[in-house]
N, C-alpha and C positions, 0 to 999 in steps of 0.2 A: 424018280420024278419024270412025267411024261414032258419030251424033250422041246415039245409044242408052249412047255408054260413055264420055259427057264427064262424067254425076252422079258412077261411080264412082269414073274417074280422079280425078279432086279429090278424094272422099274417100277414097282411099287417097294419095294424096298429101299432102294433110291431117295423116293420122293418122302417115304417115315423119316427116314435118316435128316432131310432136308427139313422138315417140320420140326422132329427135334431138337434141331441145329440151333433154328430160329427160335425155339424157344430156352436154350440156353445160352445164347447170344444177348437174347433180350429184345429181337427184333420183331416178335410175336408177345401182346402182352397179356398176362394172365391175371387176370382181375382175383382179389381176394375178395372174400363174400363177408358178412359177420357170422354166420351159422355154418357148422361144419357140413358138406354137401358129399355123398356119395354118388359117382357117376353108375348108370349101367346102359351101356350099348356097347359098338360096334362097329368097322365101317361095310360092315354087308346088309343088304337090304333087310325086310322084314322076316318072318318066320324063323329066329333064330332063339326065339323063347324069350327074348326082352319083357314083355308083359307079364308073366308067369312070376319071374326074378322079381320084378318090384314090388309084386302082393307077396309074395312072402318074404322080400325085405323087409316090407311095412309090416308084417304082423310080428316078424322077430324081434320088430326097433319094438313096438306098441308093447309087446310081452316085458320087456325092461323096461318100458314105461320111460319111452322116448318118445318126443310127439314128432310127426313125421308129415309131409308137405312133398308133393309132385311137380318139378317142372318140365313141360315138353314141348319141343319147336309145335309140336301140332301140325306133322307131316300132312300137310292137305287141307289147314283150315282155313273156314271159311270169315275165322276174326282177324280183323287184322290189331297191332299191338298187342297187346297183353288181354287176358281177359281169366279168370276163375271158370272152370267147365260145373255147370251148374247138373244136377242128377235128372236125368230124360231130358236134357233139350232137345226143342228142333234145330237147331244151328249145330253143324258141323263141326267138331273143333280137331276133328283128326282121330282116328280109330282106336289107338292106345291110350290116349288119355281118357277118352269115354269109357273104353271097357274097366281101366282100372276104377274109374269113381263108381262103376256097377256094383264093382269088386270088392271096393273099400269106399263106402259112401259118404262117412264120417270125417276124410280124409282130405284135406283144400287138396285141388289138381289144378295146376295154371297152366297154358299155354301161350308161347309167343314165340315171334324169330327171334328175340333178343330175351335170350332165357336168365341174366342177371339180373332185368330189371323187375 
């Protein structure tokens, strides 16, 4: 390991350790949903293939005849609260959730900060 990125590593290692802490403490709370939720991202920015992953999770869930549903902060939208990304809008709702309802058009894609509700 180049010896310039052992400070960071540790503090970000650090700080996972501290997230998990809190959340087996209980001092971070994990909301339970009614429908079983598969997460997929990250915490590095974009181009890491996240979009790709969920069109063909969705066709894997659809193939066994799973109905399936998108939700994303909507990194850059222009809705605020909640909102369903409708197929060609002009409104913004964030670059990943657009391309996926391109992708899979049949498919609800919501957006909002608050991705439980």
């Amino acid at each position: 390991m180049n010896p310039f990125l052992i400070p960071p590593a540790a503090l970000f290692s650090s700080l996972v350790k501290i997230k998990n802490l809190a959340y087996a403490r209980e001092w971070s709370r994990v909301q339970k949903l009614s429908v079983p939720v598969v997460s997929v991202g990250n915490l590095t920015g974009g181009g890491t293939g996240k979009t790709p992953v969920i069109c063909e999770l969705i066709s894997a869930l659809e193939k066994m005849q799973i109905s399936t549903g998108v939700i994303s902060r909507g990194y850059k939208s222009e809705v605020s609260g909640g909102a369903e990304v409708p197929l060609g809008s002009e409104v913004y709702f964030g670059g990943e959730p657009q391309l996926v309802k391109q992708r899979v058009p049949d498919v609800p894609i919501f957006v909002g900060a608050k991705r439980p509700e």
